[in-house]
C-alpha positions as CSV (number, residue, x, y, z in Angstrom):
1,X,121.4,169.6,74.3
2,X,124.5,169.8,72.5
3,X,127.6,168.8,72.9
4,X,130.7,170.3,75.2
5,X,133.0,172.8,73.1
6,X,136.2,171.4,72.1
7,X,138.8,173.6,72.1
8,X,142.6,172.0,72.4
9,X,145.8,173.5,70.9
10,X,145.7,170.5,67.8
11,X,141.7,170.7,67.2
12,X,141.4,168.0,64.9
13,X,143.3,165.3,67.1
14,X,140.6,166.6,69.9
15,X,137.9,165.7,67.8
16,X,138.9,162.8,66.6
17,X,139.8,161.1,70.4
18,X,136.3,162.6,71.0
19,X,134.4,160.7,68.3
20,X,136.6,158.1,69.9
21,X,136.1,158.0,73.2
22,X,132.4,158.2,71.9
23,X,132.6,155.0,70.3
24,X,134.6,153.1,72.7
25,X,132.0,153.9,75.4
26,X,129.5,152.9,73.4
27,X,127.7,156.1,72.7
28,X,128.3,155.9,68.9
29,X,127.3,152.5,67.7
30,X,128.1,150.5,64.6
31,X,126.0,151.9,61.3
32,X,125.2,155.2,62.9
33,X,125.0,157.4,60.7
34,X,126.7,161.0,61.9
35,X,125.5,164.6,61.7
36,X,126.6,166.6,58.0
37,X,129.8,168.1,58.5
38,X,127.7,171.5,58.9
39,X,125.8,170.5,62.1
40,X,128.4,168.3,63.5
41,X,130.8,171.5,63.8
42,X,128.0,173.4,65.2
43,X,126.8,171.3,67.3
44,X,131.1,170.7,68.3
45,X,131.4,174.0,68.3
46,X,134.4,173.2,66.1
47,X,135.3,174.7,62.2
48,X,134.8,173.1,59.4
49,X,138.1,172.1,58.3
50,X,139.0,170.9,61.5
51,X,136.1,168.9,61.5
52,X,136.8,167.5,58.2
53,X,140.3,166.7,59.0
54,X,139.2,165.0,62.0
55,X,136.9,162.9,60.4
56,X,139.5,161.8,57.8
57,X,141.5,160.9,60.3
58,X,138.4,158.5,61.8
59,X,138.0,157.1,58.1
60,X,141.6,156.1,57.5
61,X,141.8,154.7,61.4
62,X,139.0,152.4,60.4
63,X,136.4,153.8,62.8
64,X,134.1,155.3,60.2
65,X,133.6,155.3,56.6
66,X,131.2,157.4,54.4
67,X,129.0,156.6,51.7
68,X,128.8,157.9,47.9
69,X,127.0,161.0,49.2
70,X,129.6,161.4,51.8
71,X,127.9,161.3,54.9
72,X,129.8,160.0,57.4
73,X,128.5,156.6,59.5
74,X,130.3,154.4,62.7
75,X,131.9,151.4,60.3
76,X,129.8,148.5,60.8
77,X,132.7,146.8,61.2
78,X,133.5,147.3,64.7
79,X,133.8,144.5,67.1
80,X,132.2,142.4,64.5
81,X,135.3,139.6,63.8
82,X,132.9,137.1,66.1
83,X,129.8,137.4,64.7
84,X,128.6,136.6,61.4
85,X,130.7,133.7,60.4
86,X,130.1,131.6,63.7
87,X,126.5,132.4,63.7
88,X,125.3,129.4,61.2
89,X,127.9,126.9,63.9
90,X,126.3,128.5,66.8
91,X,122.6,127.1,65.4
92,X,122.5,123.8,67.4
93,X,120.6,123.0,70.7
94,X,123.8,122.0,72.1
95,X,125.6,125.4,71.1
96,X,122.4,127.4,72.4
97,X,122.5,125.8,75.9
98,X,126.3,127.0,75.7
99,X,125.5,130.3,75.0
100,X,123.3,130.1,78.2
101,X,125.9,129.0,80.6
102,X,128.3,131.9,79.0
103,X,125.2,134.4,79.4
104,X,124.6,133.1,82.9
105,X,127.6,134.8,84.4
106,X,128.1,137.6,82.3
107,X,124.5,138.9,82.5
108,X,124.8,138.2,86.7
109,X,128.1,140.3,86.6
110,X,126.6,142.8,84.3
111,X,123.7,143.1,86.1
112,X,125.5,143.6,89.4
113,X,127.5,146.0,88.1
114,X,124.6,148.4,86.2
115,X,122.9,148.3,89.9
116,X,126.1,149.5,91.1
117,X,127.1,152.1,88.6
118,X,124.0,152.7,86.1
119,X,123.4,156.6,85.3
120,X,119.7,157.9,85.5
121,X,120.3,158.1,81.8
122,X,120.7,154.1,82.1
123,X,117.9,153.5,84.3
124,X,115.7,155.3,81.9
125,X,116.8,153.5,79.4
126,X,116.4,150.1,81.0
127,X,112.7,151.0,82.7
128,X,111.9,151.8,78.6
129,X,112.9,148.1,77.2
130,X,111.2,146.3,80.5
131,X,107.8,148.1,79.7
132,X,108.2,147.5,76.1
133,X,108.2,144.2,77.1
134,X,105.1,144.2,79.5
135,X,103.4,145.8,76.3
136,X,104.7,142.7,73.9
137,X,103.5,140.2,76.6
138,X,100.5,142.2,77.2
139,X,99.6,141.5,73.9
140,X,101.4,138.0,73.2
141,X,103.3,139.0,70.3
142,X,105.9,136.2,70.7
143,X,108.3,138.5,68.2
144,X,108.3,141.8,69.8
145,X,108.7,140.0,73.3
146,X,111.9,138.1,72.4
147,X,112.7,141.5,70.1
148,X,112.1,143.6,73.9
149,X,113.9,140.4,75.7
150,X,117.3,141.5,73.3
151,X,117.1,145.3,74.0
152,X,116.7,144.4,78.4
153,X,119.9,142.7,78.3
154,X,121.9,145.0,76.4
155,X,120.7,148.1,78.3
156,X,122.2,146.4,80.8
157,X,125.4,145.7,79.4
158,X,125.7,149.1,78.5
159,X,124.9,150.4,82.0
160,X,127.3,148.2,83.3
161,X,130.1,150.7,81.8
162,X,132.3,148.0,82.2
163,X,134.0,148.6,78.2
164,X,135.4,145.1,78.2
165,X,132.2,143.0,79.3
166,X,130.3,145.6,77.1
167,X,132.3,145.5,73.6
168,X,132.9,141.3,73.9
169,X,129.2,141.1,74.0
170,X,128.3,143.3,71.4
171,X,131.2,141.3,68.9
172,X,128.7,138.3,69.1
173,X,126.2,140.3,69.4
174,X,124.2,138.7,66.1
175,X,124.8,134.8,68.2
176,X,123.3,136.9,71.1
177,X,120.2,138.4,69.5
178,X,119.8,135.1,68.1
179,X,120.3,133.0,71.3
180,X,117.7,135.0,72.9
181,X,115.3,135.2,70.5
182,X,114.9,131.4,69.9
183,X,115.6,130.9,73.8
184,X,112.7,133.0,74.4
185,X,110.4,132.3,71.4
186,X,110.8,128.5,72.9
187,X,110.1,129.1,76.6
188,X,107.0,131.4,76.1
189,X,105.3,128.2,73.7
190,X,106.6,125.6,76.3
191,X,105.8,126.9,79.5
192,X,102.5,126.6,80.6
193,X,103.5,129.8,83.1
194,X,103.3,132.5,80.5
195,X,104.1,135.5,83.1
196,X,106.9,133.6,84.6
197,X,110.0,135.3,82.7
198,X,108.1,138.3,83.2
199,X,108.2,138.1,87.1
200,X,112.5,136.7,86.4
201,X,112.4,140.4,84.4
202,X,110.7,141.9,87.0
203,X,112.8,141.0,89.7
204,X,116.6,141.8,87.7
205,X,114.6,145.3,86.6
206,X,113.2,146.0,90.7
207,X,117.2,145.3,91.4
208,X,119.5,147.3,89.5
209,X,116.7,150.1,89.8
210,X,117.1,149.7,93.7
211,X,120.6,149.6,93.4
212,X,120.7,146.3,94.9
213,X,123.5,144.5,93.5
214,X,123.4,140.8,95.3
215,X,119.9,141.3,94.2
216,X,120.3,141.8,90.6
217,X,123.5,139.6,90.4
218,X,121.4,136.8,91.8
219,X,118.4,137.3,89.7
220,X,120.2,137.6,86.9
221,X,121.6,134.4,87.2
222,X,118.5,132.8,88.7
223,X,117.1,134.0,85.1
224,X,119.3,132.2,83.1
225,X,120.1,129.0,84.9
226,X,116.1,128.6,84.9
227,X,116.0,128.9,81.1
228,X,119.2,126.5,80.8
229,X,117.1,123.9,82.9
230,X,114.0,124.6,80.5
231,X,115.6,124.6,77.7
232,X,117.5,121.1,78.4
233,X,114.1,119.9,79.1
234,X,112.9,120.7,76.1
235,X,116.0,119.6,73.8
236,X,115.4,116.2,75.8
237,X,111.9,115.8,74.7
238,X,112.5,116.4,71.2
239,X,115.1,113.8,71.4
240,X,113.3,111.5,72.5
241,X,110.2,112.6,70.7
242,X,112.1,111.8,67.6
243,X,113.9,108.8,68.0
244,X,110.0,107.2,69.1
245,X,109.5,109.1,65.3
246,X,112.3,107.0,64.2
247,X,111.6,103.9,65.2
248,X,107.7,104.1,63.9
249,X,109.6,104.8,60.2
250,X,111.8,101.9,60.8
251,X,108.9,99.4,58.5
252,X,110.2,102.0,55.9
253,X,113.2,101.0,55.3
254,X,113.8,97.7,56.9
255,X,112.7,94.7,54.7
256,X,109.9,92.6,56.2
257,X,110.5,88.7,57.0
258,X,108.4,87.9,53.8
259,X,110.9,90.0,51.2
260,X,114.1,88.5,53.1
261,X,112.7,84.8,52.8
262,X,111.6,85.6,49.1
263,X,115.4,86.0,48.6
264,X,117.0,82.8,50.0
């Protein structure tokens, strides 16, 4: 389908808030790469050079950038100022539990508000990345599910269409990606209930789809606060686990009661 015609008294300005407004809502995404000029002003319904001067416009703004071919792409550098450069302090059990609590009540607010507000466009969206992830755990892949896990949540930050909640998360989104992936990768090898963050899926995917919003606000957070609780578990075992580790190595390094009375 193709875009709406523009047609404004300065066009270039018009397509430049367009590509804009685009971005902002999140239909354009960082690294995207865009249409050649040719079939962007056809499918704009725009000319050439008022595409072109448009899309300068994007390039010196910082929004997009081109490479030596110059096809135009979404600067990867959008709402990224969080994300690489905290990632390697963010790789600790304690930060990981922290990124849980922040997740806790942003994902319940999110998905209160995409059972409130989501599109059928959103909705079909979502129902994709929940049965991609019935398919991963259909078939164990421990990757694809904490790969499907990623994509759930952030369908439902987008169908939130709450910009704020939606851009914030998407500036960390590399910690994100990353907090889920190990949170999940670690819950599917230590629970013995393989299907239950399925069934916490489940129940946040029956809810926003019903437009339940208590109901997907609360299993949102029931989600998450069940992981924290897991997760804290599982940090205290290892703990423990290795300070027993520890004190087995101890003859290592500790001089026995013969060396210390060969030195007197």
């Amino acid at each position: 389908m193709n875009a709406p015609s523009i047609r404004p008294a300065k066009l270039a300005d018009a397509i430049a808030e367009h590509v804009q407004q685009m971005i902002l809502e999140g239909s354009l995404r960082p690294g995207e790469r865009l249409l050649s000029e040719r079939e962007l002003s056809a499918k704009l319904d725009v000319s050439r050079p008022s595409l072109r001067e448009a899309l300068d416009k994007l390039i010196a703004a910082g929004f997009l950038t081109t490479n030596a071919q110059g096809v135009a792409h979404v600067s990867d550098q959008i709402g990224k100022s969080l994300r690489d450069p905290l990632l390697q302090l963010m790789d600790t059990p304690e930060a990981r539990i922290d990124c849980l609590e922040l997740r806790a009540e942003m994902e319940a607010a999110a998905a209160a508000f995409a059972a409130e507000r989501a599109s059928s466009v959103d909705r079909e969206a979502i129902t994709r990345c929940f049965q991609a992830m019935k398919v991963a755990h259909e078939a164990q892949d421990v990757d694809e599910i904490a790969r499907t896990d990623a994509e759930f949540h952030f369908a439902i930050y987008e169908a939130s269409h709450n910009l704020m909640m939606m851009h914030f998360m998407r500036s960390i989104e590399s910690i994100l990606r990353s907090n889920v992936y190990l949170n999940r990768k670690n819950l599917y090898e230590h629970r013995r209930e393989k299907d239950s963050q399925l069934r916490e899926h489940q129940a946040i995917y029956d809810a926003i789809i019903a437009g339940d919003v208590e109901g997907a606000r609360e299993a949102a957070r029931l989600h998450m606060t069940t992981a924290m609780r897991t997760q804290r578990e599982i940090y205290e075992a290892e703990r423990r686990l290795e300070a027993s580790i520890r004190r087995l190595a101890r003859g290592d390094i500790v001089a026995t009661k013969k060396a210390r009375a060969a030195e007197v």
